[in-house]
NUSE-755505 format. One record per residue: residue in one letter; x, y, z of N, C-alpha, C, O in turn. Coordinates in steps of 0.1 Angstrom, whole numbers. Example, Ala and Ser with C-alpha at 12.3 -4.5 7.8 and 13.67 -1.06 7.14 Angstrom:
BEGIN
r,nxx,nyy,nzz,caxx,cayy,cazz,cxx,cyy,czz,oxx,oyy,ozz
a,132,-57,78,123,-45,78,132,-33,78,142,-33,85
s,128,-22,71,137,-11,71,129,0,79,134,11,80
# end
This chain:
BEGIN
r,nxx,nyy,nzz,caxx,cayy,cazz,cxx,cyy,czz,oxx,oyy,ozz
x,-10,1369,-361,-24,1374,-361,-27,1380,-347,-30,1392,-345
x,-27,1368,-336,-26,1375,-322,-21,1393,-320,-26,1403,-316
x,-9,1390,-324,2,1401,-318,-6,1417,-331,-3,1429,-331
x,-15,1413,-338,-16,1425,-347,-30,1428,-343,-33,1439,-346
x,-40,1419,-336,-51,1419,-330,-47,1431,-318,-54,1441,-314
x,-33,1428,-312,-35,1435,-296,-29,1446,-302,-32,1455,-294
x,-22,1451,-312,-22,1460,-314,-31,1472,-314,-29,1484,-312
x,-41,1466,-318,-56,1474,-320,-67,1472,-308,-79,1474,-309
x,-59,1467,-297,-65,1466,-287,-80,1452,-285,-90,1451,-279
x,-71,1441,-297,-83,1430,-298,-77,1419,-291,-65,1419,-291
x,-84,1409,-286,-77,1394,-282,-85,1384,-290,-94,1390,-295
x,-85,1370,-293,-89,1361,-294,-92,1354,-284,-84,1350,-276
x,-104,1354,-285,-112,1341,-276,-114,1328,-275,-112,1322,-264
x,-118,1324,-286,-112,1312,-294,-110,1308,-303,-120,1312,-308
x,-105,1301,-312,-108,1297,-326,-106,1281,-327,-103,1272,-319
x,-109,1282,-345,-111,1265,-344,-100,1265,-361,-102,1273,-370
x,-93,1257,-360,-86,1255,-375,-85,1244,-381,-82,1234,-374
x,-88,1245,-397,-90,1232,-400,-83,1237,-415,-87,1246,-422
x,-70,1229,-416,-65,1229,-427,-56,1245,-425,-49,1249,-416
x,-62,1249,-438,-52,1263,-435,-66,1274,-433,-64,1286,-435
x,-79,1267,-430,-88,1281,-430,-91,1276,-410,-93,1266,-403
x,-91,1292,-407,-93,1294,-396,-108,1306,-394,-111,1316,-401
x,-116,1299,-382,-125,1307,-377,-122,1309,-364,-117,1301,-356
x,-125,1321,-361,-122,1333,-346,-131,1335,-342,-140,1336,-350
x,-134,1338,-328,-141,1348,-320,-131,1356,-317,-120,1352,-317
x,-135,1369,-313,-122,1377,-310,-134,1393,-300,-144,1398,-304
x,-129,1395,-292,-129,1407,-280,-123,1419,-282,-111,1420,-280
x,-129,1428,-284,-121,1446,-290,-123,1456,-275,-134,1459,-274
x,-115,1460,-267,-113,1469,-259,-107,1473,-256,-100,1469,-247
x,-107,1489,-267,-97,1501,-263,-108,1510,-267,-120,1508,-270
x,-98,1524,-265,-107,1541,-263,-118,1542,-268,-128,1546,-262
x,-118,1536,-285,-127,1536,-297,-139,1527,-291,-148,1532,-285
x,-137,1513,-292,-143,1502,-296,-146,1494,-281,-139,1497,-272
x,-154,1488,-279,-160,1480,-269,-166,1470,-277,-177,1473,-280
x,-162,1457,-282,-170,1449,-292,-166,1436,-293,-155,1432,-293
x,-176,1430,-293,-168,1409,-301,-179,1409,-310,-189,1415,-312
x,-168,1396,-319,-171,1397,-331,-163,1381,-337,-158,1372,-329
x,-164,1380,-351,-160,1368,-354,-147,1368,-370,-150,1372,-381
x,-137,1364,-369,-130,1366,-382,-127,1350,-386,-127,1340,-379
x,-126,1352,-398,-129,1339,-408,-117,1338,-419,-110,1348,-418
x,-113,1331,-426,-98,1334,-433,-91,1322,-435,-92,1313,-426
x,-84,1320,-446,-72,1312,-447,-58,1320,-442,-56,1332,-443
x,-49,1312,-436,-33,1309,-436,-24,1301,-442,-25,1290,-447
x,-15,1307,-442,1,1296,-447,8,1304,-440,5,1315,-436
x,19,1297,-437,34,1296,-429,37,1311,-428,42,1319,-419
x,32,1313,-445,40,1329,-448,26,1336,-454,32,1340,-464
x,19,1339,-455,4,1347,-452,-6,1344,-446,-9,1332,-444
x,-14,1353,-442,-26,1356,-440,-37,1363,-441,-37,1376,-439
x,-50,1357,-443,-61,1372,-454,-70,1367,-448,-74,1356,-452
x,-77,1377,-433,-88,1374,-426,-98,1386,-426,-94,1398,-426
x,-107,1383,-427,-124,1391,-423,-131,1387,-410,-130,1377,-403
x,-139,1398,-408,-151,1393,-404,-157,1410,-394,-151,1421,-394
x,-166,1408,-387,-178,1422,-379,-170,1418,-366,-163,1408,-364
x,-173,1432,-357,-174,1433,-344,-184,1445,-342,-185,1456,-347
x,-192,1436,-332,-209,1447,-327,-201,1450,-310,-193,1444,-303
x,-208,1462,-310,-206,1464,-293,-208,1485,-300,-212,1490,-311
x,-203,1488,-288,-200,1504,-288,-187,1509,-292,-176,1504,-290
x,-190,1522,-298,-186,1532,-297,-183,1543,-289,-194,1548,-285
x,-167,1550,-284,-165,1554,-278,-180,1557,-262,-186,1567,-258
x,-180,1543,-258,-186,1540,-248,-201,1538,-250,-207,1530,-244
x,-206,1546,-258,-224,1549,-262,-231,1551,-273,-243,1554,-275
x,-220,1549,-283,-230,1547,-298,-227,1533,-303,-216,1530,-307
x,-237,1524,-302,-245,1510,-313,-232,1509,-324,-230,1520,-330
x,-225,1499,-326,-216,1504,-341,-211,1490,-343,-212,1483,-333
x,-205,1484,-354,-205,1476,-361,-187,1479,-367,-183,1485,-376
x,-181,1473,-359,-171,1475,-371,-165,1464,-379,-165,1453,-375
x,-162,1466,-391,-156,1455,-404,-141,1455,-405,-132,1463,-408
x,-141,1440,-400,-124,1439,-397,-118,1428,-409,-122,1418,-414
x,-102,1437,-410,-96,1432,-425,-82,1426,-419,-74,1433,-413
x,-81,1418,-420,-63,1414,-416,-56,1407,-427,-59,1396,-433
x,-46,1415,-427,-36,1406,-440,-22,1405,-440,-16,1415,-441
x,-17,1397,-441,2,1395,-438,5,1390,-442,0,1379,-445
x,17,1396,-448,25,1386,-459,39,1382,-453,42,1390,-445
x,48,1373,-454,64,1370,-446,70,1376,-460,67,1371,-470
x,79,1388,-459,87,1394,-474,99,1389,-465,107,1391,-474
x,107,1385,-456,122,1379,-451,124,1378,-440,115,1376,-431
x,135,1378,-437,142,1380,-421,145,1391,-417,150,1398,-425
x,142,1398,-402,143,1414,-402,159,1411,-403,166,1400,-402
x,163,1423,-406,176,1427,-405,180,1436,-393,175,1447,-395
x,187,1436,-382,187,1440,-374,200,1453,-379,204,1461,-371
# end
């Protein structure tokens, strides 16, 4: 989850997990986006299907809201 967050230029701030559902705070800053926000979601070992907003700006100066989807599945072992 981390590593697909920074891909999109997001970090986690903190979260809290209980069982297999997890709640986030999470920090967005790259070109686009300037924003925190909160994602919400269950896990297992081998998926994950999270939501949730991030408020801040747009490319530095427009008000914006974005709606964030994350989802992963384990299909094997890479094959190198």
């Amino acid at each position: 989850i981390a590593k697909e967050l920074k891909r999109n230029g997001c970090t986690l701030l903190s979260w809290n997990v209980k069982g297999s559902a997890i709640d986030a705070s999470l920090k967005c800053d790259n070109d686009d986006l300037d924003a925190k926000g909160t994602l919400k979601g269950h896990f297992t070992t081998k998926s994950y299907d999270l939501s949730g907003e991030a408020e801040g700006t747009y490319k530095k100066m427009i008000p914006s809201t974005a709606t964030l989807k994350l989802t992963g599945k384990w299909i094997g072992i890479c094959k190198n």
